[in-house]
C-alpha positions as CSV (number, residue, x, y, z in Angstrom):
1,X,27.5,20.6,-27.5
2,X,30.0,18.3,-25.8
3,X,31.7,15.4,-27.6
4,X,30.4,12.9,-25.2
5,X,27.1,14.4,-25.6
6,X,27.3,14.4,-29.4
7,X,28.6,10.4,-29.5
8,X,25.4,9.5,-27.4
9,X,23.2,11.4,-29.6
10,X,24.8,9.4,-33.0
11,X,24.6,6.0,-31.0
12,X,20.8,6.6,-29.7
13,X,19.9,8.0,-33.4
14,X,21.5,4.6,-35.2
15,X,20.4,2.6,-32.0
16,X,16.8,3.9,-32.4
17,X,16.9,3.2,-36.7
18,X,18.5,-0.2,-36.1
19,X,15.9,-1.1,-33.7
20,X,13.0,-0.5,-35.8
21,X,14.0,-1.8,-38.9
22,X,14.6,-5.2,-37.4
23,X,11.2,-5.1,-35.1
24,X,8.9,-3.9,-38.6
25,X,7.8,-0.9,-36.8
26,X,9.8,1.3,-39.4
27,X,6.5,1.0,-41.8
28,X,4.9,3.8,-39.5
29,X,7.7,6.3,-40.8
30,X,8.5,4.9,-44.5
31,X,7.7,2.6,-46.9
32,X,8.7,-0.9,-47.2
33,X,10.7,-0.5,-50.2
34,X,13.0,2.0,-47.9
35,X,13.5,-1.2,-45.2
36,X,17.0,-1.9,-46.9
37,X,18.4,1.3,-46.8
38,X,17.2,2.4,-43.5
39,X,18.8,-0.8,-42.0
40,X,22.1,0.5,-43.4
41,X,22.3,3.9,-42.5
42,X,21.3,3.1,-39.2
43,X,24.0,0.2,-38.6
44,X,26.6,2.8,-40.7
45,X,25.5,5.6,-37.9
46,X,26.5,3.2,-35.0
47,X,29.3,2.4,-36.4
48,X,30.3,6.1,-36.3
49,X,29.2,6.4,-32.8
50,X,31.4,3.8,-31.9
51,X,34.4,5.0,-33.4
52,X,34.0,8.6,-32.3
53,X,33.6,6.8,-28.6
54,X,36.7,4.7,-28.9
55,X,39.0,7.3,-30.7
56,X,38.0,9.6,-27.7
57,X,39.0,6.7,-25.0
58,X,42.2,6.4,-26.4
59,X,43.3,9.9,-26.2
60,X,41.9,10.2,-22.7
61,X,39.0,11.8,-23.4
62,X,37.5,14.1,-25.9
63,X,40.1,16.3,-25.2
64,X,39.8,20.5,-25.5
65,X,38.6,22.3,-28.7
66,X,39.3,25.4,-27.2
67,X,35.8,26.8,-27.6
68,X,33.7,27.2,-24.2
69,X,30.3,25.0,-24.2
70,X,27.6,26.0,-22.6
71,X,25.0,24.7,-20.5
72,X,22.2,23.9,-22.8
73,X,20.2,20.6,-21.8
74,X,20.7,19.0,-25.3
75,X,19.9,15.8,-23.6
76,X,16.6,17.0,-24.5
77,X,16.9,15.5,-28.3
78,X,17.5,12.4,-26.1
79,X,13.6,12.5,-25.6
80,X,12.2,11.8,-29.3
81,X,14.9,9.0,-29.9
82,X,13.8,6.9,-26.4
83,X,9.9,7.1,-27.6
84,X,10.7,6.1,-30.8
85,X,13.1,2.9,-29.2
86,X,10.7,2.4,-26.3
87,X,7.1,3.6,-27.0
88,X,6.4,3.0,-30.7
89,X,4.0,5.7,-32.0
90,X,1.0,4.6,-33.5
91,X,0.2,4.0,-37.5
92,X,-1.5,7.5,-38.7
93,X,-5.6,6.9,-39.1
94,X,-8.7,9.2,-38.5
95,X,-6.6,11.9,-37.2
96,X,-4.6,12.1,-40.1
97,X,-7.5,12.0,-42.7
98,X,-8.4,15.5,-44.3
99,X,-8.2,17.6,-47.1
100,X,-4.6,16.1,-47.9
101,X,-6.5,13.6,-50.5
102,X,-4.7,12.1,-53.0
103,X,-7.9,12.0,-55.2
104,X,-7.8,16.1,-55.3
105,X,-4.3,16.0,-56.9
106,X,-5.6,13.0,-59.2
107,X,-3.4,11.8,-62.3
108,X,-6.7,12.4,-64.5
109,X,-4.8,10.9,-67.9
110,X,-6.8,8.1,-68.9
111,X,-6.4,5.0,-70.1
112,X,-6.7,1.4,-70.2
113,X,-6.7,-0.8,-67.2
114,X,-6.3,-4.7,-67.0
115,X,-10.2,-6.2,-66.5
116,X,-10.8,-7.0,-63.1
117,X,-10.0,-11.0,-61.7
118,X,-12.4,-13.0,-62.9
119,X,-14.2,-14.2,-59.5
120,X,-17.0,-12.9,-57.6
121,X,-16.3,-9.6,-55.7
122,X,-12.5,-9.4,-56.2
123,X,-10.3,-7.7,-53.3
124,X,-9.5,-4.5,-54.9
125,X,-6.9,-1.9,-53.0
126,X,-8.9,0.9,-52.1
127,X,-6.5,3.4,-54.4
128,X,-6.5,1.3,-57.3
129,X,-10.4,1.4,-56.7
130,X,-10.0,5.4,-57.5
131,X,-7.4,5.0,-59.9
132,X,-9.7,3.1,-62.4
133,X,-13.1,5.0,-61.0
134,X,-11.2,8.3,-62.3
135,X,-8.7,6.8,-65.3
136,X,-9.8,3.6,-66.5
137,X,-11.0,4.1,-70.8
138,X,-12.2,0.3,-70.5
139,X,-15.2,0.6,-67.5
140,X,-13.7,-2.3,-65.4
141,X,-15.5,-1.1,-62.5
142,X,-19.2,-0.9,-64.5
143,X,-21.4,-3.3,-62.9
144,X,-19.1,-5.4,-60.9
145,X,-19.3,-6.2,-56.9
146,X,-16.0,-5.8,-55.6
147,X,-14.6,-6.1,-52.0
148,X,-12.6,-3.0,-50.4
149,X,-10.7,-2.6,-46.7
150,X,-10.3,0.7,-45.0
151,X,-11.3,2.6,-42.0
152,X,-14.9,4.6,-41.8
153,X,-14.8,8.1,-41.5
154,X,-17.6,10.7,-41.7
155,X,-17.3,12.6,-44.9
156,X,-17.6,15.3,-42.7
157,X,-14.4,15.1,-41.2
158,X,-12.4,16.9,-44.8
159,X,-14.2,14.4,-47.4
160,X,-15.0,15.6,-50.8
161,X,-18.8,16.4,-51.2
162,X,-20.9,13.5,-52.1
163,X,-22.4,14.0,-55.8
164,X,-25.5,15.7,-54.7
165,X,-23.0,18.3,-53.2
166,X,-23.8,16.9,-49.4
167,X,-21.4,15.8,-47.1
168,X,-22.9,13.4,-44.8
169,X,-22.7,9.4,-44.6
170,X,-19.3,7.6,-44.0
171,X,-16.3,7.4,-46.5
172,X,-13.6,4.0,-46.5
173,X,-10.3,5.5,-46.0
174,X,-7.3,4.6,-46.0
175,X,-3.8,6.6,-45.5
176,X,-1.6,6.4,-48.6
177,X,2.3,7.1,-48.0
178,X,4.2,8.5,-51.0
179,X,7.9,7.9,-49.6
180,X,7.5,8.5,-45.8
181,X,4.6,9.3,-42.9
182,X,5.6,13.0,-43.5
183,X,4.1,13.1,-46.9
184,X,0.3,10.6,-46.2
185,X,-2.1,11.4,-48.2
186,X,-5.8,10.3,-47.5
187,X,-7.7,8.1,-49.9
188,X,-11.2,8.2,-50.1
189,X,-14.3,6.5,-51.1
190,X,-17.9,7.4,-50.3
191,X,-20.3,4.7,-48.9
192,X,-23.5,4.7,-49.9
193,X,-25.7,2.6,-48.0
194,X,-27.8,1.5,-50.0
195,X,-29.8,-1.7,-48.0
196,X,-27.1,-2.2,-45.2
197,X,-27.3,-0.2,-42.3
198,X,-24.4,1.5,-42.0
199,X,-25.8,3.4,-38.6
200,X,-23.6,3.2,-35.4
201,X,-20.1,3.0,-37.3
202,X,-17.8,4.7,-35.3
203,X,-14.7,6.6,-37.1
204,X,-11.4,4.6,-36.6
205,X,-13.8,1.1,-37.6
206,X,-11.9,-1.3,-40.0
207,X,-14.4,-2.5,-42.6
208,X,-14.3,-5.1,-45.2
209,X,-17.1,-3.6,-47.6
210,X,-18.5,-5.8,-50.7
211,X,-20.6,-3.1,-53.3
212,X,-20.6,-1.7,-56.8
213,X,-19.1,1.4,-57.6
214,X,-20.2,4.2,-59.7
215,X,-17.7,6.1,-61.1
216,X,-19.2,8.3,-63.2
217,X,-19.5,10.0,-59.2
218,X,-15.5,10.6,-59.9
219,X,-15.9,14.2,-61.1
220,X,-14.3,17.0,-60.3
221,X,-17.5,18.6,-58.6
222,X,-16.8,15.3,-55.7
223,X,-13.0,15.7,-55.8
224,X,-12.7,12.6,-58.0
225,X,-13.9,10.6,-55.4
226,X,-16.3,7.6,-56.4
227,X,-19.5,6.5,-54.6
228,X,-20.1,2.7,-53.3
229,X,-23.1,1.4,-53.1
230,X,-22.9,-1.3,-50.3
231,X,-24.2,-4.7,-50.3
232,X,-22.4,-6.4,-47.3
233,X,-20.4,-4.8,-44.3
234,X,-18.2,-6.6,-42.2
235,X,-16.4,-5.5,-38.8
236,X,-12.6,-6.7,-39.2
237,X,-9.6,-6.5,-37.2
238,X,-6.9,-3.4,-38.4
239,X,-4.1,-5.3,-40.0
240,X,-0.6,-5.5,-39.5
241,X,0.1,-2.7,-41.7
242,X,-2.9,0.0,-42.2
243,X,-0.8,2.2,-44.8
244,X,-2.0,1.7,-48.4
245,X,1.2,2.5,-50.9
């Protein structure tokens, strides 16, 4: 590969991380708590472009190696970097959802979680909703209405078997990263419908469901994946960032 070829890679690689760590779209790739140091490796990898370009201007060009090049089209690797810069790829959902589930690979040590806010149907994140389904010693979750957010998807589509060993209905989902998009994990929770219709839900839908949660259905026979019974569905808008962490 030729210098000048290898200086426009570096400048479109740091180009391309500088850009979306300023924009916010870097939360489709990695975590917030990553945002610093992306920021910096990205401005450090122009920085090298930059020099490699102006050390190669001053001596009149890249100058020989002595090795022949040949005619490759590594402009190619140009391809990923411009979609990234100008056609940001959107969050993973439905598509990504499957037999990747964090609840399968559970932390099954129990113990003693902090009760529950004291308010009626508290937002609860829809992992910590499995966390203390499968772990909690103290039965927070016995008996109270709590609110959850996620996306429907059919059990069907890679969910763990409901507790009668079916797999119909719709789960709550939502895509958990670990450190980056390479490593998402689906979270789960079943919907039971209890008297809501949940009928005519399409997969991808972003829900805000209210409902009690059973999770004596968090056995190993369902994948460690609780049951909610609903008592209220609403329709909501996805927000700004869909991954759960």
């Amino acid at each position: 590969m030729k210098r000048e070829v290898q200086n426009l890679l570096l400048l479109f690689l740091g180009g391309a991380t500088v850009k979306i760590s300023l924009d916010g779209t870097f939360v489709r790739y990695v975590k917030p708590s990553l945002h610093p140091y992306l920021l910096a490796a990205g401005v450090v990898i122009v920085a090298l472009a930059i020099a490699s370009i102006v050390a190669d201007i001053r001596r009149g060009g890249p100058g020989d190696d002595g090795h022949d090049h040949d005619s490759r089209p590594y402009w190619l690797l140009l391809v990923p970097l411009a979609v990234i810069v100008f056609i940001a790829p959107p969050a993973l959902g439905v598509s990504a959802v499957g037999d990747r589930s964090v609840t399968s690979a559970a932390d099954r040590q129990r113990t003693a979680f902090a009760p529950l806010p004291d308010e009626d149907a508290p937002e609860v994140a829809l992992l910590e909703v499995v966390q203390r389904a499968v772990r909690d010693t103290e039965g927070s979750l016995d008996g109270r209405e709590i609110r959850v957010t996620g996306f429907a998807v059919a059990t069907a589509n890679g969910g763990s078997p409901r507790a009668d060993g079916t797999r119909e209905g719709i789960d709550l989902a939502r895509i958990l990263i670990i450190c980056c998009a390479a490593d998402a994990r689906s979270v789960r929770i079943h919907l039971d419908a209890g008297r809501v219709p949940l009928d005519g839900i399409a997969e991808g839908t972003w829900l805000r469901v209210s409902g009690t949660v059973d999770a004596a259905t968090a056995t190993e026979q369902t994948a460690f994946t609780p049951t909610m019974t609903v008592s209220s569905v609403e329709r909501i808008e996805a927000p700004e960032n869909t991954y759960a962490y």
